[in-house]
ChimeraX commands (.cxc) that place a marker at each C-alpha (Angstrom):
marker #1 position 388.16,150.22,-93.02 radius 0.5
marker #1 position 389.08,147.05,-94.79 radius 0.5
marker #1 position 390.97,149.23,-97.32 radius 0.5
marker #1 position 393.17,150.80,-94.53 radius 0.5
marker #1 position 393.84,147.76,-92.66 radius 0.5
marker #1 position 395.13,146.07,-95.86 radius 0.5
marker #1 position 397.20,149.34,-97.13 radius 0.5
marker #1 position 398.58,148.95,-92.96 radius 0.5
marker #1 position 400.25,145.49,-93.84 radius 0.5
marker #1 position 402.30,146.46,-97.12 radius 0.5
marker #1 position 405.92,147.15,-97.37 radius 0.5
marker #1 position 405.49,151.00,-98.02 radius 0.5
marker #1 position 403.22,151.64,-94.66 radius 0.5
marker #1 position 406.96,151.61,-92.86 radius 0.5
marker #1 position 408.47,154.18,-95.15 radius 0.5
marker #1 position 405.84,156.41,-94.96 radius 0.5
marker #1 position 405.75,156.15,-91.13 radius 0.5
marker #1 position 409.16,157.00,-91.10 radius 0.5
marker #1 position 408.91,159.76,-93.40 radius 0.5
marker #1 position 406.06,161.31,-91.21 radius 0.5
marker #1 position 407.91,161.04,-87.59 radius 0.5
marker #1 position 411.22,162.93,-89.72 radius 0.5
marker #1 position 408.90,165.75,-90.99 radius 0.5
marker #1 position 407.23,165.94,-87.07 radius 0.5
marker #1 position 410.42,165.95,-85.52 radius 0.5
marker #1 position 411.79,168.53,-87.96 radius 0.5
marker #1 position 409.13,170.69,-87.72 radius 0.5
marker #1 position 408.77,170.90,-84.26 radius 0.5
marker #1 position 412.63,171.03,-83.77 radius 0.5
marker #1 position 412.22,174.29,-85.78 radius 0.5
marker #1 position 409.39,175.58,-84.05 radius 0.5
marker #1 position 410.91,175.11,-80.73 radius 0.5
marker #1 position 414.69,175.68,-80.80 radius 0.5
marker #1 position 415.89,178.93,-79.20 radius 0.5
marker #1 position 416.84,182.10,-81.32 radius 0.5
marker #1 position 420.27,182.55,-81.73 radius 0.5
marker #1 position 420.18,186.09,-80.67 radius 0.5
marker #1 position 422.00,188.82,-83.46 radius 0.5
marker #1 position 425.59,189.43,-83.38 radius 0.5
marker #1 position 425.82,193.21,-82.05 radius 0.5
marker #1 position 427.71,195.56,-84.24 radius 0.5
marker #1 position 430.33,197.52,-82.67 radius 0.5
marker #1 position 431.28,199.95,-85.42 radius 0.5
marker #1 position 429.29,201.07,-88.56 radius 0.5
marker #1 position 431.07,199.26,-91.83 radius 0.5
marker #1 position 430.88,201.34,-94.86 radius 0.5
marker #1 position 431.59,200.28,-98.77 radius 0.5
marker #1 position 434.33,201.84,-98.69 radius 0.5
marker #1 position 435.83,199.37,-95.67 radius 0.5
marker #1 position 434.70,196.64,-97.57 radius 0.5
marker #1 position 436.50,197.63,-101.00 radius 0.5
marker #1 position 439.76,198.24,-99.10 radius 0.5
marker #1 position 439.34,195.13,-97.68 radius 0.5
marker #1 position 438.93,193.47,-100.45 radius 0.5
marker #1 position 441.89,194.88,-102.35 radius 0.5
marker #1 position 444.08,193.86,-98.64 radius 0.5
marker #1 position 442.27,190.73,-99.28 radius 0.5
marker #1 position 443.57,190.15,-102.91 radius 0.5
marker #1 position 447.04,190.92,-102.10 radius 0.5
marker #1 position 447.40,189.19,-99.72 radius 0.5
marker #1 position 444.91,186.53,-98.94 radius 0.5
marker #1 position 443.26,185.18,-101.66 radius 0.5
marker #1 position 446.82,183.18,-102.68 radius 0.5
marker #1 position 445.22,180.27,-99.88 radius 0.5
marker #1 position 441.80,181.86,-99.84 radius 0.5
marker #1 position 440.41,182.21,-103.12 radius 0.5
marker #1 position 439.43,185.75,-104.52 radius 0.5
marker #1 position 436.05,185.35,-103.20 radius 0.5
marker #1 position 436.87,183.63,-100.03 radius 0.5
marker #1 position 435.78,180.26,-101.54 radius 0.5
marker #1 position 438.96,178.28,-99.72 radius 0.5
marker #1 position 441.94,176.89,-102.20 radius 0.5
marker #1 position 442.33,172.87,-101.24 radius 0.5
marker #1 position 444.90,172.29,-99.75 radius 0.5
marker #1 position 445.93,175.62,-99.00 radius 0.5
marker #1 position 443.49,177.46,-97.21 radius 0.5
marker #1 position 439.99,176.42,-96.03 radius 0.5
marker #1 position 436.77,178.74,-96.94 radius 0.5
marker #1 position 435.80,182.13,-95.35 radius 0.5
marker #1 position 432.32,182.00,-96.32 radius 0.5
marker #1 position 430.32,182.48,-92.60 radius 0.5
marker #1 position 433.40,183.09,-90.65 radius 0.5
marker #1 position 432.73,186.32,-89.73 radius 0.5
marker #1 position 434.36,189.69,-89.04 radius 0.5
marker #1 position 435.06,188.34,-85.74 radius 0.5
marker #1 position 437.52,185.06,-87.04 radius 0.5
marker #1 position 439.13,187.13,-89.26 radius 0.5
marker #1 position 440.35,190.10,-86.63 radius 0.5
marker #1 position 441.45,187.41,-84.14 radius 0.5
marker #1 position 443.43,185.32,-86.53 radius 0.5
marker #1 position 445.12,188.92,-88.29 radius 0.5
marker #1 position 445.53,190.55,-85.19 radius 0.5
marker #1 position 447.07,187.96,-83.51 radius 0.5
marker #1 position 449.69,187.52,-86.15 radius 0.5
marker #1 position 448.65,183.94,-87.20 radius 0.5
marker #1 position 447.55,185.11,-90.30 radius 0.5
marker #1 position 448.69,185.50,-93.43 radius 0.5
marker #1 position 450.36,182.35,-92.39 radius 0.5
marker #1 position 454.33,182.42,-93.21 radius 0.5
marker #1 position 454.48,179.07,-93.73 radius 0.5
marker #1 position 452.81,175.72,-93.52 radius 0.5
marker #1 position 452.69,174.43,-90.23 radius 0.5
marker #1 position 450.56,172.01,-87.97 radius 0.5
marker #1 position 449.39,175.02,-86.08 radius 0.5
marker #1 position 449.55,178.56,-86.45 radius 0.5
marker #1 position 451.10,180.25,-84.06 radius 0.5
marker #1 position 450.31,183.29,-82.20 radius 0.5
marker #1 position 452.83,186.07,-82.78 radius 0.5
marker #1 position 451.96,189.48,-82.14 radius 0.5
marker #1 position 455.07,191.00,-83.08 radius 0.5
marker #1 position 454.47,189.98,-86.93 radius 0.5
marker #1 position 451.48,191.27,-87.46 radius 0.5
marker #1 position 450.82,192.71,-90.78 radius 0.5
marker #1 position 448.45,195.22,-90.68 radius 0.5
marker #1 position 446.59,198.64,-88.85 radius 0.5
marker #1 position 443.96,198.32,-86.86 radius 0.5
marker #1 position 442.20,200.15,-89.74 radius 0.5
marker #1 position 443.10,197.50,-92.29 radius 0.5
marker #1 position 442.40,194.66,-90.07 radius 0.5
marker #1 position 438.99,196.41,-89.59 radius 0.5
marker #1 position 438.69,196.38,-93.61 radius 0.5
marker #1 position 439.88,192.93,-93.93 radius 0.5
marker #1 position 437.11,191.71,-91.18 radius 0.5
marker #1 position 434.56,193.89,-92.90 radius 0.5
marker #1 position 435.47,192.25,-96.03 radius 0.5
marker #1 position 435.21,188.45,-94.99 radius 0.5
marker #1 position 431.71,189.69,-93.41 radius 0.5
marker #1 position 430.26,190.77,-96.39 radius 0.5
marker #1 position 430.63,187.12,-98.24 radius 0.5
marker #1 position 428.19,185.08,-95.78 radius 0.5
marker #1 position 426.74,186.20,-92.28 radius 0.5
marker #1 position 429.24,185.14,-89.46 radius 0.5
marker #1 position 429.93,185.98,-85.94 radius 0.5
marker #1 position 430.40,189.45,-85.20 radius 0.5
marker #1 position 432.42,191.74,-83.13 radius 0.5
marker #1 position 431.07,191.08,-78.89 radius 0.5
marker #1 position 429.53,193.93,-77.40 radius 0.5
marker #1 position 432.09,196.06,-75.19 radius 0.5
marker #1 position 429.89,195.45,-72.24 radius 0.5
marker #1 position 431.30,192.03,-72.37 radius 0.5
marker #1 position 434.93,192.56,-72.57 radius 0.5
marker #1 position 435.21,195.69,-69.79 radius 0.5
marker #1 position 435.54,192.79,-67.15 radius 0.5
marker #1 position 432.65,195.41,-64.86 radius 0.5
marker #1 position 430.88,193.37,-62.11 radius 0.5
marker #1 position 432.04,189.78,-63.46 radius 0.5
marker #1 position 432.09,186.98,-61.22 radius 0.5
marker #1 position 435.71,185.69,-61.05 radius 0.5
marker #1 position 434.63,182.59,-58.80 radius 0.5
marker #1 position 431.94,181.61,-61.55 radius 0.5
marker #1 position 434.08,182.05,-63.94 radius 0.5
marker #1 position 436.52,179.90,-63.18 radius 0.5
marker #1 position 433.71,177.04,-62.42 radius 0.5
marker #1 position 433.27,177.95,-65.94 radius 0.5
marker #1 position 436.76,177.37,-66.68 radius 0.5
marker #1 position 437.73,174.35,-65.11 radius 0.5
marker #1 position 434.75,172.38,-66.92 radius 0.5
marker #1 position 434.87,173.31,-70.54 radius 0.5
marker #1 position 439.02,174.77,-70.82 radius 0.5
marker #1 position 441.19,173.56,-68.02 radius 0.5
marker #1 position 441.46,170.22,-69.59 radius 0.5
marker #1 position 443.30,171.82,-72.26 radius 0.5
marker #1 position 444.65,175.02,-71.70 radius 0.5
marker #1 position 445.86,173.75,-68.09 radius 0.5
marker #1 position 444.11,174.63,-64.77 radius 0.5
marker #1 position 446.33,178.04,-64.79 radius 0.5
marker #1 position 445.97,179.10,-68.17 radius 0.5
marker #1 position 449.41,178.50,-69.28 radius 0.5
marker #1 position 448.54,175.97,-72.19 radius 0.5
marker #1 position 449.60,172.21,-72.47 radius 0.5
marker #1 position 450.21,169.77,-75.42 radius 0.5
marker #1 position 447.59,167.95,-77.60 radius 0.5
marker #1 position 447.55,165.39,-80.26 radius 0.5
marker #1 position 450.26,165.12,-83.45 radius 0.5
marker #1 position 452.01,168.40,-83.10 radius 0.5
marker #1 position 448.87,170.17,-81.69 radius 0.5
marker #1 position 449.02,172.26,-78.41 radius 0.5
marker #1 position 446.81,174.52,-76.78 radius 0.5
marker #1 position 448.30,178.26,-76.76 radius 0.5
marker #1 position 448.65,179.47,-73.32 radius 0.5
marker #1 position 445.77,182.31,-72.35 radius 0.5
marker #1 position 448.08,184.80,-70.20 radius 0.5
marker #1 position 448.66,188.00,-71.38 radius 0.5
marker #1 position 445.99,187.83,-74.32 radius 0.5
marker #1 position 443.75,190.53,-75.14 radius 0.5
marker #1 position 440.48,189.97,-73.48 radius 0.5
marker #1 position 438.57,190.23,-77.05 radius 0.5
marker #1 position 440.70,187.60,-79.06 radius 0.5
marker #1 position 439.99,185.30,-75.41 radius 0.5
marker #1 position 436.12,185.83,-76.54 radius 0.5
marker #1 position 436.85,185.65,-80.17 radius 0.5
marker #1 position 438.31,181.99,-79.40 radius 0.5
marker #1 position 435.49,180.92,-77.31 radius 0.5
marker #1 position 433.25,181.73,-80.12 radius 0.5
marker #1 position 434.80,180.94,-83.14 radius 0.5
marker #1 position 436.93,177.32,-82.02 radius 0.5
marker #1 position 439.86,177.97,-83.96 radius 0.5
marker #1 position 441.91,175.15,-85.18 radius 0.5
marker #1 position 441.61,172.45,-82.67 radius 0.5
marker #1 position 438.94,174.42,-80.49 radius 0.5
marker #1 position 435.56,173.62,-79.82 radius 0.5
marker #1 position 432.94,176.55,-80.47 radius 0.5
marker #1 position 431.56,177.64,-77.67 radius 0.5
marker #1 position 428.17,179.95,-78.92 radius 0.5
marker #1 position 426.15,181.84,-76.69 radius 0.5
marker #1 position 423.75,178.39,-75.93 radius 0.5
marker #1 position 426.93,176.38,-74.91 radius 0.5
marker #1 position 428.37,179.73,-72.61 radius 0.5
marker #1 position 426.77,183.24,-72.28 radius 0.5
marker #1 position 428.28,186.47,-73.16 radius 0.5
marker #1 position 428.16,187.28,-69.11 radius 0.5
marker #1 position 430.11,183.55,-68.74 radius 0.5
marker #1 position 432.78,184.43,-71.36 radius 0.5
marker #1 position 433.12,187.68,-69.69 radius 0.5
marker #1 position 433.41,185.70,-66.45 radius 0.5
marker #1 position 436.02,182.99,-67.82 radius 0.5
marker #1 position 438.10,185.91,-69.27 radius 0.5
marker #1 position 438.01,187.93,-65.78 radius 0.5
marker #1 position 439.18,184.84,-63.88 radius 0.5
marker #1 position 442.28,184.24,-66.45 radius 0.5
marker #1 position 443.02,187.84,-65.95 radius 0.5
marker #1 position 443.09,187.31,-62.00 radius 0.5
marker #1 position 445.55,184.30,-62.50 radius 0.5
marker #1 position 447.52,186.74,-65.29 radius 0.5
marker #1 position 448.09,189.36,-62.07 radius 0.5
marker #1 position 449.27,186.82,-59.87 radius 0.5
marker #1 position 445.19,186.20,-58.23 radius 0.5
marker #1 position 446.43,182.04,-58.69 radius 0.5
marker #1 position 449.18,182.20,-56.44 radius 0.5
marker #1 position 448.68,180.88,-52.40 radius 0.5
marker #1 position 452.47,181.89,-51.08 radius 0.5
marker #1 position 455.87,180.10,-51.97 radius 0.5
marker #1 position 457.46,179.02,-55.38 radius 0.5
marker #1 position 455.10,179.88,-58.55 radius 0.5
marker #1 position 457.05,176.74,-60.52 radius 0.5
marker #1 position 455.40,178.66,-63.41 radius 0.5
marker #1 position 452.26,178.43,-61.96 radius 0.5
marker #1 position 451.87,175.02,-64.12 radius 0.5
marker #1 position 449.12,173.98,-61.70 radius 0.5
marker #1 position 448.46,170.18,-60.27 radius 0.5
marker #1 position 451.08,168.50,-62.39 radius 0.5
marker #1 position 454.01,170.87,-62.16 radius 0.5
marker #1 position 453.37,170.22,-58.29 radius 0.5
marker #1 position 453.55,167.01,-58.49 radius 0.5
marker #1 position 456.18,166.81,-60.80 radius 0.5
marker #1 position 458.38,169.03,-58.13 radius 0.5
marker #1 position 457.72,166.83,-55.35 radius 0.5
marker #1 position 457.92,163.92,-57.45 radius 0.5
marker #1 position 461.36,164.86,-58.28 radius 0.5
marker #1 position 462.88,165.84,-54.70 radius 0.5
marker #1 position 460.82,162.66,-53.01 radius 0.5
marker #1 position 462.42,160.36,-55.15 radius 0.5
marker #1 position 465.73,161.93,-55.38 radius 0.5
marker #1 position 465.90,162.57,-51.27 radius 0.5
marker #1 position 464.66,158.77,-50.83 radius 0.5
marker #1 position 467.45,157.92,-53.26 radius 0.5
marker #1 position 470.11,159.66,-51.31 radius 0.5
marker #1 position 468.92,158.35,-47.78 radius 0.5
marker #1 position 469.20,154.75,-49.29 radius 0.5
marker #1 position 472.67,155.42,-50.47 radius 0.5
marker #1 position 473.69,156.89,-46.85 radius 0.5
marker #1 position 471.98,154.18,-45.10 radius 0.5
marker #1 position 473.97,151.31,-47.32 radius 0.5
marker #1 position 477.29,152.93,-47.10 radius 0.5
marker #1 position 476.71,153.42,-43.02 radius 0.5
marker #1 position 475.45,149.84,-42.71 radius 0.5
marker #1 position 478.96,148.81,-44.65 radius 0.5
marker link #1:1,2 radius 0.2
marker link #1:2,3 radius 0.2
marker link #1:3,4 radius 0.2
marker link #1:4,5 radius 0.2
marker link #1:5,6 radius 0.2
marker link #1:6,7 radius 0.2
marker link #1:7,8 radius 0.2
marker link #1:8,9 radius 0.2
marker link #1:9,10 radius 0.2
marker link #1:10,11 radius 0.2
marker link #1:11,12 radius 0.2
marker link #1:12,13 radius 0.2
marker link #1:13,14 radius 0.2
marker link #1:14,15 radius 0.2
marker link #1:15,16 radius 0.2
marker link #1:16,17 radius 0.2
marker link #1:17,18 radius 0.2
marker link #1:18,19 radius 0.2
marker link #1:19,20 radius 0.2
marker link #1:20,21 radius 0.2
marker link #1:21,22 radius 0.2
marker link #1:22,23 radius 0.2
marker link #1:23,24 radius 0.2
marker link #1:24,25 radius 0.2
marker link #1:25,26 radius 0.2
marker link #1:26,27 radius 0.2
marker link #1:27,28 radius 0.2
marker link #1:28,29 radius 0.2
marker link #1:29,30 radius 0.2
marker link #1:30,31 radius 0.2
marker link #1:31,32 radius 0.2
marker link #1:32,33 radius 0.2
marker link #1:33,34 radius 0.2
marker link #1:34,35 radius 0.2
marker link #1:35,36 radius 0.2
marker link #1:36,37 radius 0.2
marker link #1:37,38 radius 0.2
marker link #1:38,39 radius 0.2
marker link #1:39,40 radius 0.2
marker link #1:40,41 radius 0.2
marker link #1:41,42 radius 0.2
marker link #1:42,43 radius 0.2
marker link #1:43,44 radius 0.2
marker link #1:44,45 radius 0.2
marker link #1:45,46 radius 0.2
marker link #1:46,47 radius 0.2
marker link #1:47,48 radius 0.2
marker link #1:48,49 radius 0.2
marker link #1:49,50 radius 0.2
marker link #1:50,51 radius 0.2
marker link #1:51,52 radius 0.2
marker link #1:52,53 radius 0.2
marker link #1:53,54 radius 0.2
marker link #1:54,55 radius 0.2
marker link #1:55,56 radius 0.2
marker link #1:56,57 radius 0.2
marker link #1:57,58 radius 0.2
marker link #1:58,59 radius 0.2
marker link #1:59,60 radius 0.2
marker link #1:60,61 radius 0.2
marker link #1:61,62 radius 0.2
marker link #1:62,63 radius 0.2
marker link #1:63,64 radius 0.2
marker link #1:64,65 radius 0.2
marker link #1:65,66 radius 0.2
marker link #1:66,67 radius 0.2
marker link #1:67,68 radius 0.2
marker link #1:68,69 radius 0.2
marker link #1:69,70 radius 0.2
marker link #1:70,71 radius 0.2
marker link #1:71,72 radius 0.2
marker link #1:72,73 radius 0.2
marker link #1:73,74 radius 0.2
marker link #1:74,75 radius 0.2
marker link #1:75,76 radius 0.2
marker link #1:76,77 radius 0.2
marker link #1:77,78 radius 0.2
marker link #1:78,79 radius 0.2
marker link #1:79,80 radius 0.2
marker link #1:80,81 radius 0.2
marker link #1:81,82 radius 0.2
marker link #1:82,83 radius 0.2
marker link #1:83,84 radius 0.2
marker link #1:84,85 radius 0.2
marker link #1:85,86 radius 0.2
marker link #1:86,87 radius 0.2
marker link #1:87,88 radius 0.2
marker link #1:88,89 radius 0.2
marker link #1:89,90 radius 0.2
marker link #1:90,91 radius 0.2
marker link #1:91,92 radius 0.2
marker link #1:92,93 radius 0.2
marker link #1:93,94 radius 0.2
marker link #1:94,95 radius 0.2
marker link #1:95,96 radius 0.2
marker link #1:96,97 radius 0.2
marker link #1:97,98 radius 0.2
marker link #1:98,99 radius 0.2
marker link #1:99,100 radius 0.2
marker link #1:100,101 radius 0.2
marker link #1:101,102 radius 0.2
marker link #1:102,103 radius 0.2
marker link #1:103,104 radius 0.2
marker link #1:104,105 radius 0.2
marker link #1:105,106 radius 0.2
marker link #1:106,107 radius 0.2
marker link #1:107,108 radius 0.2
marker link #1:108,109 radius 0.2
marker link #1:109,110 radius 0.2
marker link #1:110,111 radius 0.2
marker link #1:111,112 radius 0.2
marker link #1:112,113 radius 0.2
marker link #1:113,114 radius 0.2
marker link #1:114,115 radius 0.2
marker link #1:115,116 radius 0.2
marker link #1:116,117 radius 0.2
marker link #1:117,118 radius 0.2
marker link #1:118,119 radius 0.2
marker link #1:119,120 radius 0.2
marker link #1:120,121 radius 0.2
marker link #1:121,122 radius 0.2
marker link #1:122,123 radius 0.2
marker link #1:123,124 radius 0.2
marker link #1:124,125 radius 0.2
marker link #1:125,126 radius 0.2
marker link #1:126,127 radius 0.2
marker link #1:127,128 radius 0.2
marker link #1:128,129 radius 0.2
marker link #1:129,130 radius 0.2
marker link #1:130,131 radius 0.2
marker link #1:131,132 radius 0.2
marker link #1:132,133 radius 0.2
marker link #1:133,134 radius 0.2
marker link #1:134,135 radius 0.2
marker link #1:135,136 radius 0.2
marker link #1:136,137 radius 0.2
marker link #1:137,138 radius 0.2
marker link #1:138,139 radius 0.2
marker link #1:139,140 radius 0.2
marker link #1:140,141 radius 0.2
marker link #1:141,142 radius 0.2
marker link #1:142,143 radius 0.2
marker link #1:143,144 radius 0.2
marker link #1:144,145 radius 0.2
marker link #1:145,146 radius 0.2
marker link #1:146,147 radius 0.2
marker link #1:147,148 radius 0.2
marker link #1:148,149 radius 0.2
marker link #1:149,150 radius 0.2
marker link #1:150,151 radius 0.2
marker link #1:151,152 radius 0.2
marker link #1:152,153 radius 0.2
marker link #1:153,154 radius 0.2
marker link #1:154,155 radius 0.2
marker link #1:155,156 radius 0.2
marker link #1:156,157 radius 0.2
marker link #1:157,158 radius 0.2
marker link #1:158,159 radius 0.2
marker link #1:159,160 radius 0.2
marker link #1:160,161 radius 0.2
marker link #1:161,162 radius 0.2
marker link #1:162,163 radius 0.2
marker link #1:163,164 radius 0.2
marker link #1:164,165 radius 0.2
marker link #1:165,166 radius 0.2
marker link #1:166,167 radius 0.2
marker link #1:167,168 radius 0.2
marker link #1:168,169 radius 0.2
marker link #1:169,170 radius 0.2
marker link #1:170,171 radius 0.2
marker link #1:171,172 radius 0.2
marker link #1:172,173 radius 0.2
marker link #1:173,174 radius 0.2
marker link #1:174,175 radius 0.2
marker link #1:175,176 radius 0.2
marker link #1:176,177 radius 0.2
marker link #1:177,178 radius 0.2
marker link #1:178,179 radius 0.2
marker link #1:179,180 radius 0.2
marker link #1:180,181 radius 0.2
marker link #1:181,182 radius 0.2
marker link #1:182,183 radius 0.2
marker link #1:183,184 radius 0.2
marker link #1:184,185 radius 0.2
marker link #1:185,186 radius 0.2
marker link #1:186,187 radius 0.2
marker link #1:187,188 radius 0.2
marker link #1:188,189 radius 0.2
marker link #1:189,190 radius 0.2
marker link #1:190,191 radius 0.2
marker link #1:191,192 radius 0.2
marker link #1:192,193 radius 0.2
marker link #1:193,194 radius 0.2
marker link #1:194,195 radius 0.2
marker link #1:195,196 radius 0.2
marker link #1:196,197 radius 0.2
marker link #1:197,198 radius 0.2
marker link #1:198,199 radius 0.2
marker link #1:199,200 radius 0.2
marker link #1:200,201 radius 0.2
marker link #1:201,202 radius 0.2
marker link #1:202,203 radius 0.2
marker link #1:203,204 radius 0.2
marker link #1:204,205 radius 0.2
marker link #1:205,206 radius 0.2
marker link #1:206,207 radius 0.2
marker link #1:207,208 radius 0.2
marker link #1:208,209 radius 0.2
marker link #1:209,210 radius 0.2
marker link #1:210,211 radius 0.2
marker link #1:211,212 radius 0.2
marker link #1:212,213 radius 0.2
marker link #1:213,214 radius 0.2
marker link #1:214,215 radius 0.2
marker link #1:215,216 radius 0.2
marker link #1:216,217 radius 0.2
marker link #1:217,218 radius 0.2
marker link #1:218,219 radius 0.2
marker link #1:219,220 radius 0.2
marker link #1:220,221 radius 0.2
marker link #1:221,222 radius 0.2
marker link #1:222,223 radius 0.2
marker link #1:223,224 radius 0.2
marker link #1:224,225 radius 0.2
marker link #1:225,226 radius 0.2
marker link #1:226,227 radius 0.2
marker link #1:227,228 radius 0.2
marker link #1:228,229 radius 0.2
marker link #1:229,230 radius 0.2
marker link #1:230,231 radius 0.2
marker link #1:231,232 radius 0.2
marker link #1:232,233 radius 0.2
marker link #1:233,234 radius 0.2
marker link #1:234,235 radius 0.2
marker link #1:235,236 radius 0.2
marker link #1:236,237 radius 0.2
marker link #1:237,238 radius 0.2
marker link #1:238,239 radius 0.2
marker link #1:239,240 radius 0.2
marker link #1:240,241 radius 0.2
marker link #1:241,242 radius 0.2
marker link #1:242,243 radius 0.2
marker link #1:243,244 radius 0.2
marker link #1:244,245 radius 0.2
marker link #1:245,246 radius 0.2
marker link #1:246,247 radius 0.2
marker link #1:247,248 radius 0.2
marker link #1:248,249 radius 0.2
marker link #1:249,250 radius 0.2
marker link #1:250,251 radius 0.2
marker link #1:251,252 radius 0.2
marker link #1:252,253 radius 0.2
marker link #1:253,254 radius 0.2
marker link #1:254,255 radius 0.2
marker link #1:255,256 radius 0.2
marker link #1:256,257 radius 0.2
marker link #1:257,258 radius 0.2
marker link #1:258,259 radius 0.2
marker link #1:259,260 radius 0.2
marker link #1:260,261 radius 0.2
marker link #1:261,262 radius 0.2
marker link #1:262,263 radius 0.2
marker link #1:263,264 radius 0.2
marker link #1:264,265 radius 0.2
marker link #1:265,266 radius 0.2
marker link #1:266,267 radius 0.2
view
């Protein structure tokens, strides 16, 4: 007893306390943390996708990428554990290959590079370096039985204060802007939420469910055919501010003119 009581007064007892609670804490924080359930796989990759991926890949990624994905600093970050799904939004959405250096890259859909097929081979590619998100299940993108009012709860807490209350984008920090969400394909809406590209958070299935996303992307799609709109002028259906901004505009300019009419009448 007197052996432990004097070990309990020297420097190391602290340090070893310490190093105890950090193993029990990261033990039982691996013990206890949910299971980060399996991306599903919506099509069967073959070799043969990944090699013609890989050659796509070579020609015309791995300038910025690296030929194994590895990233190229500055250039081009790495693609190890992006996933098949990163790489098909970014392709398909013509923001990659990247045309030119630029704060952001933009969506374009009209310069996209590639087939579906290649883009396919180019995502199975980028898959086969390090595990990464995969495609969503199509039960999840059919917009079937989702709950447009709970989605846009959903919305308005973890988007809106971004992407606008309507969708229709709005600027961030040093060049940065969010993209507006109207007219987007419903699968590169979910690829976003779960990948966070650029300046966008990553949402995983803890943060917001696959039936959530689904939800969020059938209440943008509601707004997209007009489901926002409560009678009179849309004013681009900018939401709160553009509103304001309207009245704003003809308050102040009407209370201008009355104060011009009253002077000149009082002269």
């Amino acid at each position: 007893m007197s052996f432990l009581a004097a070990r309990r007064r020297s420097p190391m007892a602290l340090l070893v306390l310490l190093f105890l609670g950090l193993t029990f804490t990261g033990t039982a924080y691996a013990a206890l943390q949910p299971a980060t359930p399996p991306a599903p796989a919506s099509a069967t990759v073959s070799v043969e996708d990944v090699e013609a991926g890989q050659k796509l890949f070579l020609g015309n990624c791995a300038t910025c990428h690296g030929t194994n994905g590895e990233g190229v600093e500055p250039l081009g970050p790495s693609l190890h554990g992006v996933g098949a799904l990163s790489t098909e939004f970014q392709v398909a959405t013509g923001r990659m290959p990247l045309p030119a250096p630029d704060v952001q890259a933009a969506r374009n859909t009209a310069q996209v590079k590639f087939s579906e097929e290649e883009i396919a081979q180019l995502a199975a590619f980028v898959a086969s370096l390090a595990p990464g998100p995969g495609m969503p299940d199509p039960q999840f993108l059919d917009l079937e039985g989702a709950d447009i009012a709970a989605g846009g709860a959903t919305y308005r807490t973890n988007c809106a204060m971004c992407h606008n209350s309507s969708g229709t984008g709005g600027a961030l920090t040093r060049g940065k802007y969010a993209p507006t969400l109207m007219n987007v394909e419903p699968r590169h809406i979910y690829a976003a939420m779960v990948t966070g590209p650029q300046s966008m958070p990553v949402f995983n299935d803890q943060n917001i469910t696959p039936q959530e996303k689904e939800n969020v992307i059938a209440f943008l799609k509601n707004i997209e055919e007009g489901g926002n709109s409560h009678g009179g002028a849309g004013l681009g259906n900018y939401g709160p501010a553009g509103d304001a901004l309207f009245i704003w505009t003809l308050g102040i300019g009407t209370l201008i003119a009355l104060a011009i009419w009253v002077g000149r009448k009082a002269a």
